[in-house]
C-alpha positions, 0 to 999 in steps of 0.5 A, a space after each residue: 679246790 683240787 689237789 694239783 700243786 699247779 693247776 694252771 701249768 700242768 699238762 695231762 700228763 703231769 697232772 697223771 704223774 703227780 696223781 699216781 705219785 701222791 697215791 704211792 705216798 699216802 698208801 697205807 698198807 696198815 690201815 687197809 688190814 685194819 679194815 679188812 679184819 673188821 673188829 667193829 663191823 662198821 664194813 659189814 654193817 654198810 655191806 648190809 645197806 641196800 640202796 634205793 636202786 637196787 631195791 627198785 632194781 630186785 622189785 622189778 626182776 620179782 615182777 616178772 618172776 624171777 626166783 633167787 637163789 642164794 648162797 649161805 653168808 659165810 662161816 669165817 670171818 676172814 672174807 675177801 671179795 664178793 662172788 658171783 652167783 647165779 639164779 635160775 631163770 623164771 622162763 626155764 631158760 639159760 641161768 641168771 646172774 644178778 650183777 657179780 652176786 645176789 645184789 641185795 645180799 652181800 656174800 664175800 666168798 672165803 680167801 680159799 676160794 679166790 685163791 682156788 678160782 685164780 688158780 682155776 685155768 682161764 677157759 675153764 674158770 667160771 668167772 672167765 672174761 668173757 661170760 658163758 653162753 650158758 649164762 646172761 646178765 639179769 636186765 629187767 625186761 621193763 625198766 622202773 618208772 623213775 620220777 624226778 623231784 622238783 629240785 632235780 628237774 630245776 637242774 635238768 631244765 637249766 643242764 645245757 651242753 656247751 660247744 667245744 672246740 673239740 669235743 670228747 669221745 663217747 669213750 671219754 665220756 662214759 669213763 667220767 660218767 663212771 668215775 663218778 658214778 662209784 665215788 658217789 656210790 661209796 658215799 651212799 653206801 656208808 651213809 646209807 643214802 642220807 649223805 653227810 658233812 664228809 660227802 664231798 670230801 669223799 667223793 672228791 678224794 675218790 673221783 680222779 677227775 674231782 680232785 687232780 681234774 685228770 679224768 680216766 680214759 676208759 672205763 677200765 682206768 675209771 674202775 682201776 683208778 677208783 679201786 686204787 683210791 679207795 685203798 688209799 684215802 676213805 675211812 673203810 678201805 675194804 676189796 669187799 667193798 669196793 667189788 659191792 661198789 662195781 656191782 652197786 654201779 654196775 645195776 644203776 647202769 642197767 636201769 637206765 638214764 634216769 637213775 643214772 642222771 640223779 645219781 649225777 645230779 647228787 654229786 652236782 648238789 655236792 658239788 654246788 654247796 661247796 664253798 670252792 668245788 662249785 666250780 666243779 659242778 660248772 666243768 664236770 656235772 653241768 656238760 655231762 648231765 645235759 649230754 646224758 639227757 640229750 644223747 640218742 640210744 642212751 639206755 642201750 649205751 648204759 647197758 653195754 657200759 654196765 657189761 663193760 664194767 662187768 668184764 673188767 671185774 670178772 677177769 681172771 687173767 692179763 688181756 691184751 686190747 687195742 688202746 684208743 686215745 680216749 681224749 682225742 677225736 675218734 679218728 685218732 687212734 694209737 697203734 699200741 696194745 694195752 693190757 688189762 690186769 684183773 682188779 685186784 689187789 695184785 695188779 693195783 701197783 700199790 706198795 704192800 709189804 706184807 707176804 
């Protein structure tokens, strides 16, 4: 059911160590270059997919007049990680950003040109931490009407929130919601919506919770984890693809408690089909689809949760923050500093050889 070699005796962080250790091993620095050149355009053609989502997401900004303005695709074929690009606002307010670029086109900028804005220094850089004034994130002013099948609310009406001991934090929470939310959205991405026989390998490999049951304890650790895994165990290993998955995510946040409940609710059929996973359903899916149904406040919590994630991928630079022991009661919070890296592939602790 899971990776773990001893599930009944392991220890969180055991179950920690193994996982980073198993991770190391199965890197392969080769199969990530393949990927990344591309030959036969199987990451171009799935970076071409636009997701029921974010069309709902695009319809509803062009509602209420929104004009985009994109950047031409560009010219090499050797392309790195996805750019951020603005658009004026239709109010004649500050500029726009759709989600890290125009999210219904991918453009991967040039590898000069990610170079050029690391070496660009923090204060100055456009894709600082933390966003200019200047500049605000695209959010639909009147979110899209999402109706559930009969299948899904069959799930919503049986969705109960358990009574626990000690129950876990919102942090807590919203990094399992994320670490799922971005296994399920690879697989969506490379079957284009229709999901397939590989599904819930995929998202079992990609989700740390689903596979060594350890779960992240912050969102930053749910998108490292994630970019790490996705390095290491799916048919398309690509950086591109990966920054398009963080956007992907990141505007299903933005639209609200229902696209993110379905999406959950995908990853639950998955799960449910399975002739062993199904247990996992029952641990993982279950509790969280009822507490995301149920929760006060919820689109608001999703929107600073989708501008978290917005900040960990825009960084350009090492940030010290106050660690908070995510799986332990609020009131319990370490005194130590942890340090966000940016995600990228420098700062992934993968073994790469090659200069």
């Amino acid at each position: 059911m899971v990776s773990l070699r001893d599930p009944e005796a392991s220890t969180v962080e055991s179950r920690r160590r193994e996982r980073i250790a198993q991770e190391t091993a199965d890197f392969d620095e080769e199969a990530v270059l393949v990927c990344f050149e591309d030959e036969d355009g199987s990451v171009e053609e799935a970076l071409r997919y636009v997701p029921h989502h974010i069309e709902d997401f695009m319809q509803a900004l062009k509602a209420e007049g929104t004009v985009y303005a994109t950047k031409p695709a560009a010219q090499d074929e050797n392309t790195f990680e996805e750019e951020s690009t603005t658009i004026p606002a239709h109010d004649g307010g500050p500029a726009v950003e759709v989600w890290c670029g125009n999210v219904s086109e991918f453009r991967p900028p040039l590898i000069q040109e990610v170079e050029e804005r690391a070496a660009t220094p923090a204060a100055a850089s456009p894709n600082a931490a933390v966003p200019s004034k200047d500049v605000q994130l695209a959010v639909p002013r009147v979110l899209p009407t999402l109706t559930f099948t009969n299948e899904e609310n069959e799930v919503l009406i049986k969705a109960k929130c358990p009574r626990l001991l000690v129950p876990p934090t919102a942090a807590a929470v919203e990094a399992l919601t994320v670490d799922l939310l971005l296994a399920e959205a690879y697989d969506d991405l490379f079957t284009q919506g229709t999901g397939c026989c590989e599904s819930l390998w995929t998202i079992c490999s990609l989700s740390t919770s689903l596979s060594y049951l350890d779960s992240p304890d912050s969102v930053y650790d749910a998108c490292f984890n994630f970019f790490r895994r996705a390095l290491i165990y799916p048919l398309y290993r690509h950086p591109g693809v990966v920054q398009r998955l963080f956007a992907i995510v990141g505007t299903r946040l933005l639209l609200g408690r229902n696209y993110v409940v379905r999406a959950l609710v995908r990853v639950r059929n998955v799960l449910s089909h399975a002739e062993h996973r199904h247990v996992l359903a029952t641990l993982y899916l279950d509790p969280l689809i009822a507490y995301w149904m149920n929760a006060p406040n919820v689109n608001e919590r999703l929107l600073h949760l989708s501008l978290e994630i917005h900040e960990h991928v825009r960084r350009t630079c090492p940030t010290q923050v106050a660690n908070k022991s995510a799986g332990l009661p609020s009131l319990v919070i370490s005194n130590k500093e942890k340090t966000l890296y940016p995600l990228t592939l420098q700062y992934l602790d993968l073994p790469f050889e090659t200069e």
